[in-house]
C-alpha positions as a Markdown table, in Angstrom:
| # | Residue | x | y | z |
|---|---|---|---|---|
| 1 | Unk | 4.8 | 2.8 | -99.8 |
| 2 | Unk | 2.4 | 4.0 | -97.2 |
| 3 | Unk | 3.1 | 8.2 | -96.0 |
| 4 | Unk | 1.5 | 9.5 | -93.1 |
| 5 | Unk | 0.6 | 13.1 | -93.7 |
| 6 | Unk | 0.7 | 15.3 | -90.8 |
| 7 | Unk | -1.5 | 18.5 | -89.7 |
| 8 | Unk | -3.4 | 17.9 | -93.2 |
| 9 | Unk | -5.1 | 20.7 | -94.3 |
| 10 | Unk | -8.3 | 20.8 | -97.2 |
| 11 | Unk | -5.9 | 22.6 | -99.1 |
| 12 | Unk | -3.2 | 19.9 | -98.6 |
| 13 | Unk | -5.3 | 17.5 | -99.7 |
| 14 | Unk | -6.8 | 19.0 | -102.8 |
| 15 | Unk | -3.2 | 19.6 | -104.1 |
| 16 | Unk | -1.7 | 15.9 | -103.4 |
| 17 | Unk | -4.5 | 13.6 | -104.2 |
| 18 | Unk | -4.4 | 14.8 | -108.5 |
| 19 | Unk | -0.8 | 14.2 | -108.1 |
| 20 | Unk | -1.1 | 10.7 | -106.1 |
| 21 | Unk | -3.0 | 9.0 | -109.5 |
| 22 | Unk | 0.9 | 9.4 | -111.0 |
| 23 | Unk | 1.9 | 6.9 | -107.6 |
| 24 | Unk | -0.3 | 4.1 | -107.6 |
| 25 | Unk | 1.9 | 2.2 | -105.4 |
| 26 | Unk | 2.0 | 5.0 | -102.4 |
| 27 | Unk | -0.8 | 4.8 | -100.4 |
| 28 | Unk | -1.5 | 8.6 | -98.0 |
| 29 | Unk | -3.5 | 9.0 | -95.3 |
| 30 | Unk | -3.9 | 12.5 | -93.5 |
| 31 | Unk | -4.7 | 13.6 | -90.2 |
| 32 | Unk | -4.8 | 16.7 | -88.3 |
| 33 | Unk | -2.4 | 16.4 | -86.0 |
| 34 | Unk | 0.7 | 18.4 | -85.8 |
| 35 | Unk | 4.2 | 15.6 | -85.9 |
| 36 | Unk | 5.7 | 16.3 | -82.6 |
| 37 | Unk | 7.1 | 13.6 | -79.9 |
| 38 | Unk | 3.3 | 12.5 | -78.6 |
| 39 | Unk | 2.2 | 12.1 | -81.9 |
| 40 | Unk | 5.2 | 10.5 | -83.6 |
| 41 | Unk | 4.6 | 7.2 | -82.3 |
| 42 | Unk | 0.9 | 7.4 | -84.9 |
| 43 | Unk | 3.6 | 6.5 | -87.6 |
| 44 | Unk | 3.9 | 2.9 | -86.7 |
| 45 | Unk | 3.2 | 1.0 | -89.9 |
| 46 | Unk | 4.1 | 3.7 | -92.3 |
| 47 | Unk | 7.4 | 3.5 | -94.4 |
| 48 | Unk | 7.3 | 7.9 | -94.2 |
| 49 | Unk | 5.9 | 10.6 | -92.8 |
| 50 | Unk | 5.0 | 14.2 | -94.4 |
| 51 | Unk | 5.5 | 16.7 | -92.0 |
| 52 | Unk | 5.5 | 20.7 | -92.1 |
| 53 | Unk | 7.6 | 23.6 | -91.2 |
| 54 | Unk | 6.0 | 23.6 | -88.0 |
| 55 | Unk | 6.4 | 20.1 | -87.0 |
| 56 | Unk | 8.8 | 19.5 | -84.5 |
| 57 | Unk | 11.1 | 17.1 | -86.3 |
| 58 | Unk | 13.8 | 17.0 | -83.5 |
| 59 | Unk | 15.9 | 14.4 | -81.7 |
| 60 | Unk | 12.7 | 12.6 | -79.4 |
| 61 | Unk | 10.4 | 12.7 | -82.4 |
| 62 | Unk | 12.8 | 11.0 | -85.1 |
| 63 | Unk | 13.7 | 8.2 | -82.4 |
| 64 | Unk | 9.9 | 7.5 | -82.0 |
| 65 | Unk | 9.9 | 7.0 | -85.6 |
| 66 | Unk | 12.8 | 5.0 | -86.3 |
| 67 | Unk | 11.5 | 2.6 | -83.4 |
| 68 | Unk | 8.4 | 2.4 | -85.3 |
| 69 | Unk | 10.3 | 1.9 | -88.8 |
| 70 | Unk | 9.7 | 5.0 | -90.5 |
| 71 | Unk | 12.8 | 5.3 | -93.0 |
| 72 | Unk | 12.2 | 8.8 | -95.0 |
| 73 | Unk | 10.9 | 12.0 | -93.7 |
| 74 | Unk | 9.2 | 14.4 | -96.6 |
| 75 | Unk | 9.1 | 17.7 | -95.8 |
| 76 | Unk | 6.7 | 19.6 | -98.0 |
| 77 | Unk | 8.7 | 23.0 | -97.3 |
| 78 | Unk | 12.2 | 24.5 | -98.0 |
| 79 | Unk | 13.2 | 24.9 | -94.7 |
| 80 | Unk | 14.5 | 22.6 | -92.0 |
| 81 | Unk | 15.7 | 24.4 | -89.3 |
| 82 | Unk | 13.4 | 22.6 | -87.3 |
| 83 | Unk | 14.8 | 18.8 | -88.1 |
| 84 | Unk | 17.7 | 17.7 | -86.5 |
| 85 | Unk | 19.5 | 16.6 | -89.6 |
| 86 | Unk | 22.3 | 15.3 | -87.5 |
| 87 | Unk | 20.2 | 13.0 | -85.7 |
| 88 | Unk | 18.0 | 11.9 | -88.5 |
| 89 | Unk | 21.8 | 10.8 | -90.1 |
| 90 | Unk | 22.6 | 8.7 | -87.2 |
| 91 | Unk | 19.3 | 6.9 | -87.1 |
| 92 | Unk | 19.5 | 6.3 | -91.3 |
| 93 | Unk | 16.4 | 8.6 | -91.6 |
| 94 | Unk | 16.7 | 10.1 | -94.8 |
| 95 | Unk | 14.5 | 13.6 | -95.1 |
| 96 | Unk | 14.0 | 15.3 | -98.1 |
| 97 | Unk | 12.6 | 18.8 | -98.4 |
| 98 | Unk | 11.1 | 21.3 | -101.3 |
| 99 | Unk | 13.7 | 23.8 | -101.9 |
| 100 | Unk | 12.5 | 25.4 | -104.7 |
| 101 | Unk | 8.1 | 25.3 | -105.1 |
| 102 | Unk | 7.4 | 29.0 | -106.4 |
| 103 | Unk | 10.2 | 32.0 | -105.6 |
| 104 | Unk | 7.6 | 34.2 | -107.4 |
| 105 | Unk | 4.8 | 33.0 | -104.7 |
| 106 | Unk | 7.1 | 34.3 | -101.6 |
| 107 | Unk | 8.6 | 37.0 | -103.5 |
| 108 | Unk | 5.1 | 38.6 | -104.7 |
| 109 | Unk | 3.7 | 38.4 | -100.9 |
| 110 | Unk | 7.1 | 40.2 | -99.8 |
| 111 | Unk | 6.2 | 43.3 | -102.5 |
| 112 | Unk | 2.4 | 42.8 | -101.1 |
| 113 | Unk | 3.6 | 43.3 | -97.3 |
| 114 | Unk | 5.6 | 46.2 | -98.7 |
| 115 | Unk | 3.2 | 47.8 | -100.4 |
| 116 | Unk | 0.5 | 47.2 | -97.4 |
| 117 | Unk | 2.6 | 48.9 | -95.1 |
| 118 | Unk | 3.8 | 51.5 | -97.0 |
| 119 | Unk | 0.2 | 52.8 | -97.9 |
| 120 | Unk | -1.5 | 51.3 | -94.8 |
| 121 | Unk | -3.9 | 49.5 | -97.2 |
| 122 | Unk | -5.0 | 47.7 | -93.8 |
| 123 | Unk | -5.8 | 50.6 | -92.1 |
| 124 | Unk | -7.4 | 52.1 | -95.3 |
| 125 | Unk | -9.6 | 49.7 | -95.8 |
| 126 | Unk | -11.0 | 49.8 | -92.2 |
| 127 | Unk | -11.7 | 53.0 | -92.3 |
| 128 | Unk | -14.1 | 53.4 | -95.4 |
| 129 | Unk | -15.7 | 50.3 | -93.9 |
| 130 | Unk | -16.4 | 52.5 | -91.6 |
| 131 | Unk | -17.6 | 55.8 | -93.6 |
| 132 | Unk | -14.3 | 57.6 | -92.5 |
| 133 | Unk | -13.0 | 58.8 | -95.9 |
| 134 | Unk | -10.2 | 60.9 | -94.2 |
| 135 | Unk | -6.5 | 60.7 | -95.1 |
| 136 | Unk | -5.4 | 61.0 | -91.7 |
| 137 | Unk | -2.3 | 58.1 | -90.7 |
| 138 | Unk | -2.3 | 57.0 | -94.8 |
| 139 | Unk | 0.7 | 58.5 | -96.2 |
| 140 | Unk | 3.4 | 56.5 | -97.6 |
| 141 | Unk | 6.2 | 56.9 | -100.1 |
| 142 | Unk | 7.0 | 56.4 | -103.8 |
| 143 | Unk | 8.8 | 53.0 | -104.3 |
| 144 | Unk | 10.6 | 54.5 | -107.8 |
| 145 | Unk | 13.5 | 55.6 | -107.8 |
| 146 | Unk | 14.5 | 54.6 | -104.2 |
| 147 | Unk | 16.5 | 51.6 | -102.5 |
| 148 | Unk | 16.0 | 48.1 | -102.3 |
| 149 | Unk | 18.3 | 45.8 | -100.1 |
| 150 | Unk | 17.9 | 41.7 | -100.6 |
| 151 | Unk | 19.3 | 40.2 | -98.0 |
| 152 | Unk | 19.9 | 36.7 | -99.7 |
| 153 | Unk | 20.1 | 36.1 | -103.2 |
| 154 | Unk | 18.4 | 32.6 | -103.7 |
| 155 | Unk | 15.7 | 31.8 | -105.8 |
| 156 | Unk | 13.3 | 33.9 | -103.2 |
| 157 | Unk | 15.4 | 36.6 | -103.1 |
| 158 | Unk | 16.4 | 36.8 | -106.7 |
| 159 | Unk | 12.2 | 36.8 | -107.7 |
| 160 | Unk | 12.3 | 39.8 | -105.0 |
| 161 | Unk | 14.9 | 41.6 | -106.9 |
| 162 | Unk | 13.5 | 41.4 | -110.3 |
| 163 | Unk | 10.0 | 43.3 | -108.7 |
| 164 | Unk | 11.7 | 45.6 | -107.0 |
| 165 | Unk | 13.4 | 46.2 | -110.5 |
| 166 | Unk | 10.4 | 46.5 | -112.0 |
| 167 | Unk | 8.8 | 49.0 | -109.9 |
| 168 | Unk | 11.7 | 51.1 | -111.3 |
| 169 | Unk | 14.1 | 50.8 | -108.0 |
| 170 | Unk | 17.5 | 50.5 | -107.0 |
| 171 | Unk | 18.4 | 47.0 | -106.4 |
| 172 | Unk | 21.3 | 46.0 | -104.1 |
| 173 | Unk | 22.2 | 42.8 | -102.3 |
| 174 | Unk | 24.1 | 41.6 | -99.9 |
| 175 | Unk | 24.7 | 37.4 | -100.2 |
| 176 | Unk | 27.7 | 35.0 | -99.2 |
| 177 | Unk | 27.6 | 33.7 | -102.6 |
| 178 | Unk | 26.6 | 36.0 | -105.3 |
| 179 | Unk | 23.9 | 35.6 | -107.4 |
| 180 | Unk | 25.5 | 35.8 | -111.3 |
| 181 | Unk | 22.2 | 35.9 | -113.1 |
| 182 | Unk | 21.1 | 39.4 | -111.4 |
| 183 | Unk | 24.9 | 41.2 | -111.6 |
| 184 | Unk | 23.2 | 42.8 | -115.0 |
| 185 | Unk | 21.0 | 45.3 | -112.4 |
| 186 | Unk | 22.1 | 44.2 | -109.0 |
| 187 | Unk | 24.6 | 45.9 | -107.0 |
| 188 | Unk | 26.2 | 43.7 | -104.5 |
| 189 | Unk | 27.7 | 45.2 | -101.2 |
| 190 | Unk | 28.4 | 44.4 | -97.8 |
| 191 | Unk | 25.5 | 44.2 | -94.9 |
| 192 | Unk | 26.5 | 47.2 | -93.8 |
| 193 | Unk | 26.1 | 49.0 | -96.5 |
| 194 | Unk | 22.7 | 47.6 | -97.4 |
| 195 | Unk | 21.4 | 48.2 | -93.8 |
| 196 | Unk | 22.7 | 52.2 | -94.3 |
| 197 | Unk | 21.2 | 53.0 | -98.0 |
| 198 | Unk | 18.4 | 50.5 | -98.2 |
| 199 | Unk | 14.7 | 52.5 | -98.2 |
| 200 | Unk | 13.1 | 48.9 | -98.1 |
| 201 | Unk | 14.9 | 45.8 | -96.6 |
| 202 | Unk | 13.7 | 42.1 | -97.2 |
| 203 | Unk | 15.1 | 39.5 | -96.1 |
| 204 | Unk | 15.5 | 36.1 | -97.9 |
| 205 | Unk | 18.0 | 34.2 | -96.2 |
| 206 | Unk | 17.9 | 30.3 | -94.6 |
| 207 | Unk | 18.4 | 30.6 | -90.8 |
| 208 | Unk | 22.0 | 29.2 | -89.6 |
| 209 | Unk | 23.5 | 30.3 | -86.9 |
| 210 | Unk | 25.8 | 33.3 | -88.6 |
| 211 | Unk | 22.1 | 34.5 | -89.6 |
| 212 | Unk | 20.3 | 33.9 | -86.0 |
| 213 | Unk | 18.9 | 37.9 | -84.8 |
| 214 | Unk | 21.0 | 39.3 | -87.7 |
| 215 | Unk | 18.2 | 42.1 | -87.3 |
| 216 | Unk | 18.9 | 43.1 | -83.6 |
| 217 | Unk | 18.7 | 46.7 | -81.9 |
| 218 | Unk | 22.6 | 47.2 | -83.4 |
| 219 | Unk | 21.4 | 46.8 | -87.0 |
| 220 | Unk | 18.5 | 48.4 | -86.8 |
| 221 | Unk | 20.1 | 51.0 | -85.6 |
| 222 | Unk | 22.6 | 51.1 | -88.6 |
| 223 | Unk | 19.2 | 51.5 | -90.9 |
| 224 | Unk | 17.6 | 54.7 | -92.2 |
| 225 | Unk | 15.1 | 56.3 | -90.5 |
| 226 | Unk | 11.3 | 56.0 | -91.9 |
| 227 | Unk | 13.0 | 52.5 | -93.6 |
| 228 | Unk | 10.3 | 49.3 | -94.8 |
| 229 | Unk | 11.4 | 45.9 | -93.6 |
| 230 | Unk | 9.8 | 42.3 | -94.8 |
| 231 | Unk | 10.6 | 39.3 | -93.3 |
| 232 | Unk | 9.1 | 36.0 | -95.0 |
| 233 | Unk | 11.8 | 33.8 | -95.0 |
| 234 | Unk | 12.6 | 32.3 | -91.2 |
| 235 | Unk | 11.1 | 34.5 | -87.8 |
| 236 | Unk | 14.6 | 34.0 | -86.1 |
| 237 | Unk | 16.0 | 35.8 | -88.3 |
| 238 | Unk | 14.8 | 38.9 | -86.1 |
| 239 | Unk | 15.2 | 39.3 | -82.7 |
| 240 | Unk | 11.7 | 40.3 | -82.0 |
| 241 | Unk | 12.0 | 42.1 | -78.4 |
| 242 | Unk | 14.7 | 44.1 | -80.1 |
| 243 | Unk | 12.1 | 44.4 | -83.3 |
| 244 | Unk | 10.0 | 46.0 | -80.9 |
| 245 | Unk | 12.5 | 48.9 | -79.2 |
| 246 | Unk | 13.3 | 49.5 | -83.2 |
| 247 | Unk | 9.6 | 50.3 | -83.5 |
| 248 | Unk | 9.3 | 52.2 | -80.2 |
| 249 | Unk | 12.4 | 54.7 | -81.3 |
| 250 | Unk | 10.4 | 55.4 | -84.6 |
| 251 | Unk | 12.8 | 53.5 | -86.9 |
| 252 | Unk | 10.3 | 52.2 | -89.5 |
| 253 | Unk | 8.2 | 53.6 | -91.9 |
| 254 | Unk | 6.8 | 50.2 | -91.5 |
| 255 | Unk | 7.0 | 46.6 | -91.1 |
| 256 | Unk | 5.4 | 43.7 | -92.8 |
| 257 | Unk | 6.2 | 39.7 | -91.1 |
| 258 | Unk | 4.8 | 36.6 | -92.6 |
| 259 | Unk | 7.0 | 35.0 | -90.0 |
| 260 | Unk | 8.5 | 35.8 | -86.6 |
| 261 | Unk | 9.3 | 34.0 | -83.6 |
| 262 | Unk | 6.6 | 33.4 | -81.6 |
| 263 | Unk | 4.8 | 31.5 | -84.7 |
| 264 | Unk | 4.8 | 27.8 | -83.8 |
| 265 | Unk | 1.5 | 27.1 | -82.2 |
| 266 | Unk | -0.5 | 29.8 | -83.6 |
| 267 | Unk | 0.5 | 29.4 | -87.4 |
| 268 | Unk | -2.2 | 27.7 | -89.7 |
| 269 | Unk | -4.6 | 27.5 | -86.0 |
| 270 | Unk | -7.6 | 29.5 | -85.4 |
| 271 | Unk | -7.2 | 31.4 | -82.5 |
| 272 | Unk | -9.6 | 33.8 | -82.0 |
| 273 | Unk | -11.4 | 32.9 | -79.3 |
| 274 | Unk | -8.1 | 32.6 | -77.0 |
| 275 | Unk | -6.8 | 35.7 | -75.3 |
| 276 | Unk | -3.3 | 35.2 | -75.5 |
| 277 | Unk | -1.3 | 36.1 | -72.1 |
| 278 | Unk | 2.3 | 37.3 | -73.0 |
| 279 | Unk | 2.1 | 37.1 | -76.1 |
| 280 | Unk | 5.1 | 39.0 | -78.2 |
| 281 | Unk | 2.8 | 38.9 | -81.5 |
| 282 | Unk | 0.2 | 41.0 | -80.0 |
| 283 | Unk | 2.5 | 43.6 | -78.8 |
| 284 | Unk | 3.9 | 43.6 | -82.6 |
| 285 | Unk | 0.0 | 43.7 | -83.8 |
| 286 | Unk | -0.3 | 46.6 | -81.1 |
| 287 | Unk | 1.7 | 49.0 | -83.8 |
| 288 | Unk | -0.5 | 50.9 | -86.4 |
| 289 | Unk | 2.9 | 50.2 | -89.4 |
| 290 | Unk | 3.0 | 46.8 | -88.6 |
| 291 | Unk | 1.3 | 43.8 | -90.4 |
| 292 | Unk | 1.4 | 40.4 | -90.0 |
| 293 | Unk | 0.5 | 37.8 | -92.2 |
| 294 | Unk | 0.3 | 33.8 | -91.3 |
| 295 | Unk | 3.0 | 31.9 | -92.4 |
| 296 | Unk | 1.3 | 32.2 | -96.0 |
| 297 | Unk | 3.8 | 33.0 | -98.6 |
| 298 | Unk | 3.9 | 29.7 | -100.1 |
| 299 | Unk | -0.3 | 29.6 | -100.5 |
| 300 | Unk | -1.4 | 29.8 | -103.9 |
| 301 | Unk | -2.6 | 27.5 | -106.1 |
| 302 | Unk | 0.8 | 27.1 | -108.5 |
| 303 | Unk | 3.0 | 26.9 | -105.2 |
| 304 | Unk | 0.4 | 24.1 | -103.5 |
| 305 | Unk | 0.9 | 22.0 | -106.9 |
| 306 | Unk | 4.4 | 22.3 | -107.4 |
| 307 | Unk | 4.7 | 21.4 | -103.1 |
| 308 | Unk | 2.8 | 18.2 | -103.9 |
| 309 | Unk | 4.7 | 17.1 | -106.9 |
| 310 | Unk | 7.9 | 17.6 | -106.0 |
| 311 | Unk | 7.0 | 15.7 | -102.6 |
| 312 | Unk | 6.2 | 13.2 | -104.3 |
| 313 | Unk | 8.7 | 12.8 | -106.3 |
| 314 | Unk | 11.3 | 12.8 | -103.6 |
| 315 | Unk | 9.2 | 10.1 | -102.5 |
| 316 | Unk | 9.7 | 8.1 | -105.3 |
| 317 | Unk | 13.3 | 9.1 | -104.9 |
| 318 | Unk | 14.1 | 7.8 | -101.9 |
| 319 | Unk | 11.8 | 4.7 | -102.8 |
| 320 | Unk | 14.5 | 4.2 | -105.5 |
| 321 | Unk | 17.4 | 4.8 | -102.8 |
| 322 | Unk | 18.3 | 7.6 | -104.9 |
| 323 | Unk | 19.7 | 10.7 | -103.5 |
| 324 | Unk | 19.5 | 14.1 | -104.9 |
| 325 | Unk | 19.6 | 17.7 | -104.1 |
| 326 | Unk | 16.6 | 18.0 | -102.3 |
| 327 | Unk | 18.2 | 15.3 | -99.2 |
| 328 | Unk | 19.4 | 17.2 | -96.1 |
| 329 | Unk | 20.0 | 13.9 | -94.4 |
């Protein structure tokens, strides 16, 4: 089988090729550019494509590659919000993704973000750089004995809980479908009631459309005041604009993004010699409590390995015609 990897990265590579000597039979090449519509049509040729979670996987791209005979789309990523599974289904595309590569990786950034925020590490750090040893715009809050809300339960969520455990917090949770192996120190309650009492919120939920802006100006507005919230599961998950009037009314104690709307086009790109003209993410970045990370909860080098080996496995899965969990269409 030959796979055409998209918007390859060093790192990509260095993680897939150990695990390719396993698949003698599947032949990769990678190239830098992104899987979108004008660059679909590079896939002629190849039985798959390997594409990211910020390709752009919709209707016009997945035409372009059934005309040019692709048959399975990998995506080396849990989410899929952007592939239109419906029309990957009517075309007899199958796609596959990675739901499950390292909860701990995601989980441990969310707590890093937290904790970043909290005690302005950022802003600490620039100032000794800078021989200013002053305590001035540094103080944060203990983490012990206060409230956690998880927002989403998964595997993601569930590694989040057991930190937050560990750093001797309450732990509550608010999930369609409850999590049984956390009800030993997990309180579950209603979103509500998590926005009201939580002291930190993080949010681990897939985006649908019941979970599109759940973090608007009405349920921020529900939160404590001087709360922490994390967001490194899905950007849409927070209306940003409304993000922003939160921070402007003095809301948060802080806020820490690995994700958020604006993303696609910027994430995984070096853009620092652009000056970017409207840009939401450098009002956000405007904010002395608000960090933002790139998109890079899933980087480390346990996550990277498990990516590439379950990708190729689905590979070999749907190579087999075999469907399993990890098929979305």
């Amino acid at each position: 089988m030959k796979i055409l990897f998209y918007a390859a990265k060093v790192y990509d590579q260095k993680s897939f090729e150990p695990e390719l000597k396993k698949y003698p039979e599947v032949e990769i090449d990678f190239i830098e550019h992104e899987l979108e519509p004008r660059t679909a049509a590079l896939a002629e040729g190849y039985e798959a494509v390997c594409a990211f979670v910020s390709s752009d996987v919709g209707a016009e791209t997945l035409q372009i590659l059934k005309d040019k005979g692709v048959k399975c789309v990998l995506m080396r990523c849990a989410g899929y919000n952007n592939v239109d599974t419906e029309k990957a289904k009517e075309l007899g595309i199958t796609v596959k993704i990675v739901p499950g590569y390292s909860p701990e990786a995601v989980a441990e950034l969310a707590m890093g973000l937290a904790m970043a925020v909290n005690r302005r590490l950022y802003k600490a750090y620039n100032k000794v750089r800078e021989n200013d040893y002053s305590l001035k715009g540094l103080r944060g809050v203990n983490f012990y004995q206060k409230t956690a809300g998880i927002v989403g339960t998964g595997k993601i969520g569930a590694a989040m809980c057991r930190i937050c455990r560990g750093f001797g917090m309450r732990v509550i949770a608010y999930d369609v479908y409850p999590n049984e192996s956390l009800k030993d120190f997990v309180e579950y309650v209603d979103l509500d009631t998590l926005l009201a009492q939580s002291d930190l919120i993080s949010l681990h939920c897939p985006l649908m459309d019941s979970t599109y802006h759940m973090i608007n100006i009405e349920t921020i507005r529900k939160m404590k005041d001087g709360v922490i919230l994390v967001n490194t599961s899905r950007g849409a998950l927070v209306d940003t604009d409304e993000l922003i009037e939160g921070i402007r009314l003095n809301k948060f104690l802080g806020v820490g993004l690995d994700v958020y709307e604006e993303e696609t086009g910027n994430v995984y790109e070096d853009r620092s010699d652009e000056i970017m003209m409207h840009s939401v993410t450098a009002r956000l970045l405007s904010f002395p409590n608000v960090m933002i990370t790139s998109h890079q909860g899933f980087y480390t080098v346990e996550a990277l390995q498990a990516i590439a080996e379950t990708t190729l496995q689905n590979m070999a899965d749907a190579m087999a015609g075999e469907r399993t969990r990890n098929d979305v269409a």
